[in-house]
N, C-alpha and C positions, 0 to 999 in steps of 0.2 A: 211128434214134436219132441226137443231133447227135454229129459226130465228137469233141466234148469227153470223148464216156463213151470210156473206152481199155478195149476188152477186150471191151464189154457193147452188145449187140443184142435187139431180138426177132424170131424166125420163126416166121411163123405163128401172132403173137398172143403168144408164150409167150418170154418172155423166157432167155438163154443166156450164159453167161458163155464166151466162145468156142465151141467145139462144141457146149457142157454144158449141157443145162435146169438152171440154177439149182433147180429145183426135186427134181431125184436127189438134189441135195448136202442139201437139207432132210431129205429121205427116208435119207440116209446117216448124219447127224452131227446131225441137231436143229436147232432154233431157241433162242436169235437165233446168226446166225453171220456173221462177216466173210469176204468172197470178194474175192479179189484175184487180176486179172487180171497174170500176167508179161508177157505181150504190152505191155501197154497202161505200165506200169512202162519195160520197154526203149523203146516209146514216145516216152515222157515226156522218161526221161533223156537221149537221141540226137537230139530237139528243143533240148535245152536246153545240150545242148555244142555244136551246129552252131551255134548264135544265137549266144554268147560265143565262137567259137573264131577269130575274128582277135586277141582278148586273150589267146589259148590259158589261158584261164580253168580251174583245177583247182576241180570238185565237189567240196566237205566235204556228203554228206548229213546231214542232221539227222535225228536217232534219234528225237526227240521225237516226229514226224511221225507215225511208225507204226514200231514198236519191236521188231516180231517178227526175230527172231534170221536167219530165211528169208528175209525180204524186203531186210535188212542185208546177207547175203551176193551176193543175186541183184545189188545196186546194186555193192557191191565188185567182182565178177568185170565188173561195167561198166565199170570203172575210177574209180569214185569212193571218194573219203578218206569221212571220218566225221568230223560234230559232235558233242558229246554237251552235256551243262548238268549231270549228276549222276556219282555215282562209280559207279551202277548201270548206266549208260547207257555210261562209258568202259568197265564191261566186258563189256556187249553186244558193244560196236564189240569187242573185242577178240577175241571168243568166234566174231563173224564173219568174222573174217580178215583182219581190218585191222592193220596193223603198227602196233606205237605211235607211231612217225615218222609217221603219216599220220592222226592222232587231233586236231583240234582240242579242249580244251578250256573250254567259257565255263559261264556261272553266275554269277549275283551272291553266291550263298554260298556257296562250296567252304570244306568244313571241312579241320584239318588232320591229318585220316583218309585224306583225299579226296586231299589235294596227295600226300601221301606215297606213297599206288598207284599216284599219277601219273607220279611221278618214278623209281620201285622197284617192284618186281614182288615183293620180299622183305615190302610191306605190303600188300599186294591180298588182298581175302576172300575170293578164289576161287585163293588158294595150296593146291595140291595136289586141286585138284578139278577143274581145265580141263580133265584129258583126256577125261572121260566126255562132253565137247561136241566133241571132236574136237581139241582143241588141246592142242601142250603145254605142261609148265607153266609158271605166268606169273615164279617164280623165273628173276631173271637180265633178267628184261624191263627194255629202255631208257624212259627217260621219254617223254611225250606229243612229238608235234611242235611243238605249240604253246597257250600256255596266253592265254586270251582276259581280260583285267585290267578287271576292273570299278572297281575302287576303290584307292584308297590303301592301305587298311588289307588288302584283300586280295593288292595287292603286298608289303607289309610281313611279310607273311603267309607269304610264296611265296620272298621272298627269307632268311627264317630256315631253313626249314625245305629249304632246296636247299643252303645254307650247311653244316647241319647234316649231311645226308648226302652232299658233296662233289658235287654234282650239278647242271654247268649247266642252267636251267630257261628257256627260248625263248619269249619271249612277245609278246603283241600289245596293246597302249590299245583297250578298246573308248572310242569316243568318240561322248558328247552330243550330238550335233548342234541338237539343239533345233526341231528340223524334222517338223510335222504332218504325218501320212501321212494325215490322212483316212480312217481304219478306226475301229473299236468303241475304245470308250475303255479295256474293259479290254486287247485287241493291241494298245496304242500304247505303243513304246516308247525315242522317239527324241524325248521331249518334254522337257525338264528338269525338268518335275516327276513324272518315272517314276522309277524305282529304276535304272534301268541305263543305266551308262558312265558316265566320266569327264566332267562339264562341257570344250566342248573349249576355254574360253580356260582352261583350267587345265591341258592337258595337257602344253605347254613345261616347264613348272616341275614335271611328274611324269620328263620324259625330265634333267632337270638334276636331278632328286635322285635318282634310280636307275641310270639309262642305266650309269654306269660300274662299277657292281658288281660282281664277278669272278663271280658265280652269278647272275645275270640279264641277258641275253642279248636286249634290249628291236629288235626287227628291223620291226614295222610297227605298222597305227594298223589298226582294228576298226570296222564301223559294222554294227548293225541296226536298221530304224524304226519296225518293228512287221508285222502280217500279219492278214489279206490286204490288200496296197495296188493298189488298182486303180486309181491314176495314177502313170504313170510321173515329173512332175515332182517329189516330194521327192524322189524316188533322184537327179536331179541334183541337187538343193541337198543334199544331204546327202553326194555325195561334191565337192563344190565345196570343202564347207565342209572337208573332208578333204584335200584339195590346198591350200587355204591353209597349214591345218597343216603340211603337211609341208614346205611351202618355207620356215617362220617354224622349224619342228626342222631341215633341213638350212644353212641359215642361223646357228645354232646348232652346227652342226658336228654332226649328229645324223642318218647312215644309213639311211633308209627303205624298205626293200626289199621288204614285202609291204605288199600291201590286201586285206582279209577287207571285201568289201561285203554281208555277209549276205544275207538272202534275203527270203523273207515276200511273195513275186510271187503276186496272184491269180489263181485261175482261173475257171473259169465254173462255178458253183453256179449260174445264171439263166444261159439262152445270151447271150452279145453284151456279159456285165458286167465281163470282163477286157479287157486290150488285148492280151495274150498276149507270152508269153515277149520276141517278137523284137522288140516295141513298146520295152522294157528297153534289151533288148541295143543296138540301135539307138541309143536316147539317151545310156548311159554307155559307148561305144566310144568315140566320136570325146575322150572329157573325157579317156581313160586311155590313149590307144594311143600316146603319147609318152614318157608313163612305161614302161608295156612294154618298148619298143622300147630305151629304156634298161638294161632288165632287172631292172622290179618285175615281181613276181610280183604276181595276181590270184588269190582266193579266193572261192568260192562258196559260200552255205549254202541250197542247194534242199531244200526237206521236201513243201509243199504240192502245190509246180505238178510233182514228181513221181509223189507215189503218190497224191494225192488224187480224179482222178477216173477213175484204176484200180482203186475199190473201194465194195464195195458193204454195207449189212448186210440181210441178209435176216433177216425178222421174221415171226411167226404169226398172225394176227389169233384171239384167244381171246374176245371179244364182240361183237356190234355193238348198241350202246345208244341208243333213241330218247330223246332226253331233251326237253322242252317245248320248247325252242328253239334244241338243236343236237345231231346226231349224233354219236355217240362213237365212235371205232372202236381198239377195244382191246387193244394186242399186248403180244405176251411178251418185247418189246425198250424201253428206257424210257430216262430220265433217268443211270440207272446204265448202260447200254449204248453210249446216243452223249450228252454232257451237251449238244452246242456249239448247242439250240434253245433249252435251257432258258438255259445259261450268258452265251452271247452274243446269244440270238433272230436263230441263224442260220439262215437257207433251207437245208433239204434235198430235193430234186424226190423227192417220192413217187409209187410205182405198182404196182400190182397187178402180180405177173411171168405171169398170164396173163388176156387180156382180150379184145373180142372185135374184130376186125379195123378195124373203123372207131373204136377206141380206143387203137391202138398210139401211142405219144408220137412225134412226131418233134423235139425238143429239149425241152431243160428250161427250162421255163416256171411262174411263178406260177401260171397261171389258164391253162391249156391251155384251147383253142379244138377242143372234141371235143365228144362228143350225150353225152347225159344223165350228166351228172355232177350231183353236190350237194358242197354245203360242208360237212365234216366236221373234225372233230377226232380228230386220229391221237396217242393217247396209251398210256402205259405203265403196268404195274402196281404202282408205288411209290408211298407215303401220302405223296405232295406235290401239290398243285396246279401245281408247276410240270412236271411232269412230264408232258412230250409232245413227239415230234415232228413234229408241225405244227399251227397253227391255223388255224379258218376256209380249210381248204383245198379247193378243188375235186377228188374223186375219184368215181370211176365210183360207181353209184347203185347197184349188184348184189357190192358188196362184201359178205360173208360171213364168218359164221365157221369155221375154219380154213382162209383164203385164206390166200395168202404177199404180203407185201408188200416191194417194193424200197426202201432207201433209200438215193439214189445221192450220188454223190462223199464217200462216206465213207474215202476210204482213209486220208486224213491226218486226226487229232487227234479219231479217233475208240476204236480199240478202247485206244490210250494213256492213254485219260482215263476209262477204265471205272473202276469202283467196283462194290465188294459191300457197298451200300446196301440195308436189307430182309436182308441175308445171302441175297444173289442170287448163284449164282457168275458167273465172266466168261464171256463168249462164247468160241465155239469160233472158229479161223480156218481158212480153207483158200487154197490157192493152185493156181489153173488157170492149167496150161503147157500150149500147145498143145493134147491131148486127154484130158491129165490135169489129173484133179483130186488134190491132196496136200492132206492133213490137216497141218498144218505146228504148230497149237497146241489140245491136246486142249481140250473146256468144261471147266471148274474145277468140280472133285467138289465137293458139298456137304462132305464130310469134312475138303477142305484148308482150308476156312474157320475149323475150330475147331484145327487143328496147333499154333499157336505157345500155344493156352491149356490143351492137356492137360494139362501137366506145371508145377503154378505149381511154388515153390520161395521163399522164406522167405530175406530178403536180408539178408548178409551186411554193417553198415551201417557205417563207421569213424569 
């Protein structure tokens, strides 16, 4: 298999998540289930600090990515900070081990429920409950490291409420760059007609009307462009356009000591369609190593190009259907499981986890070059037509039902964006170290779907 899958092999036909037949773990925990390789994760991330470490670049991962509390932790003891976008996700990172000094975080709508657990542990809705996750409690916790500023109103916002609880709040401009990545138009998000970041000719006139504020602590400039970008040239016009800026703010008399260049780096879904990590790194070294050398700090927000093709979901196949003009083939994993075919009509390389020897994949391929395959449709059991992970796809001709199907580089912006659509529960996840396999997120009982509606109650209305 192409060295892109981290963790995941076949021997002998039958595919392994390290030591493991992927297919025990079926036999152990059911179908659909997410398997994520640590190998392939330490991987990921040790690639990606070697590439940026003339910048001596500090990782914030991004929670978004893949959000399991387990897979947070394993990146933490990497030595990576945390991103988060929600007040859910700041107390993931927090539940993983991450100190609040090492928390970025961004979001175009932080409410001010959100800013306040941010900044005080006295409002977090997991006051007096963190220990049963191993942590103590989050009373007494210091604010975020840094809060990512999308808007005016959301500074306006950050600075009453820091004011209010006497609490310097440290923050970052994300900034508009106005710069096509070249990705799906819904991951674009460095264009000025997206929702996020400050327009950057407006960003001088946001550092002259807050910068001096005694509870706002305005220290660098923010850019993300969107994901997966598989050209490296907007990452230099977009942090170009961020050097300008800051020579027209220190010109201004205005400090700039960090840069958060986000992330959104692709990788190989299809072999050969990224440039890879060090293509990046390469092009925004030489734009920023003067600045370093000065003593800005660099920020990273890796999600994708680290857990994304360390994982897998394994899925059941429950029919296979002749239909007049194209074969169906039918799993117990669906649009509520992985959305990002339906969502975005992204490629997933699908395959049977055992096949017979002149059919093992050696890369991922649209249309693998292998004997008797047919074009099928690999779909799910939700009452939508959109609902499938792949079309008109070439797979083996001896597909069956209750085969196991792979579907790979799901580890990023896959079990995150599940839904109990249908009142499907979520997948189970597991995590192979080494020769173990760990159950890290039980499947969601049928029962927890109906918890928050047992008990209505009759609202008290003023």
């Amino acid at each position: 298999m192409s060295n892109a899958i981290q963790g995941f092999s076949y021997k002998d036909g039958v595919l392994h998540a390290g030591t493991i037949p992927v297919s025990a773990i079926a036999e152990a925990v059911g179908t659909p289930t997410y398997i994520y390789s640590a190998d392939g994760i330490r991987a990921s991330y040790r690639r990606l600090e070697k590439a940026f470490s003339s910048l001596g670049a500090q990782p914030h991962y991004a929670v978004k990515a893949c959000s399991s509390l387990h897979i947070c932790r394993l990146l933490h003891e990497l030595g990576a900070s945390m991103d988060v976008v929600s007040g859910g996700e700041l107390e993931r990172a927090w539940l993983a081990g991450a100190p609040m000094d090492e928390i970025a975080f961004a979001g175009v709508g932080k409410t001010s429920d959100e800013v306040r657990a941010a900044l005080d542990g006295r409002f977090s809705p997991m006051l007096g409950k963190a220990e049963r996750f191993g942590r103590s409690d989050v009373e007494g916790r210091g604010p975020v490291g840094m809060f990512n500023i999308e808007s005016v109103s959301e500074l306006e916002r950050l600075q009453k409420i820091a004011s209010e609880l006497d609490i310097v709040a440290r923050a970052c401009i994300r900034v508009n760059p106005n710069v096509d990545p070249h990705t799906h138009e819904y991951t674009t998000t460095g264009k000025d007609k997206n929702k996020f970041g400050i327009d950057a000719h407006l960003v001088p006139g946001v550092f002259r009307d807050f910068a001096g504020h005694p509870m706002i602590d305005l220290v660098g400039l923010h850019v993300h462009i969107g994901s997966p970008v598989r050209r490296v040239t907007p990452y230099v016009e977009a942090v170009q356009v961020l050097l300008q800026l800051i020579g027209e703010l220190e010109t201004d008399g205005h400090k700039i000591s960090l840069i958060d260049l986000g992330g959104g780096w692709a990788v190989d879904y299809v072999a050969g369609e990224s440039p890879g990590i060090e293509a990046y790194a390469e092009a925004l070294t030489p734009l920023l190593e003067e600045r370093v050398h000065a003593g800005t700090k660099v920020v990273l927000e890796p999600g994708r190009s680290i857990t994304a093709n360390a994982g897998i979901l394994l899925t059941r196949v429950q029919h296979v259907k002749e239909g007049s003009v194209r074969r169906f083939v039918i799993c117990d994993a669906g649009m509520h499981s992985m959305i990002r075919p339906a969502l975005y009509q992204a490629f997933h390389f699908i395959w049977p986890t055992r096949v017979a020897p002149e059919q093992v994949p050696t890369e991922l391929a649209e249309r693998p070059d292998l004997p008797d395959l047919r074009d099928s449709e690999v779909v799910g059991p939700i009452c939508e037509t959109a609902d499938f992970l792949a079309r008109n796809r070439p797979l083996p001709s001896a597909i069956e039902q209750d085969d196991l199907l792979a579907v790979f580089s799901a580890g990023s912006y896959g079990m995150s964006m599940t839904s109990n659509y249908n009142d499907h529960g979520r997948p189970a996840e597991v995590l192979v170290d080494g020769d173990r396999a760990i159950l890290i997120n039980e499947r969601q009982p049928l029962e927890a779907l109906f918890e928050t509606e047992r008990s209505p109650r009759e609202l008290e209305l003023g």
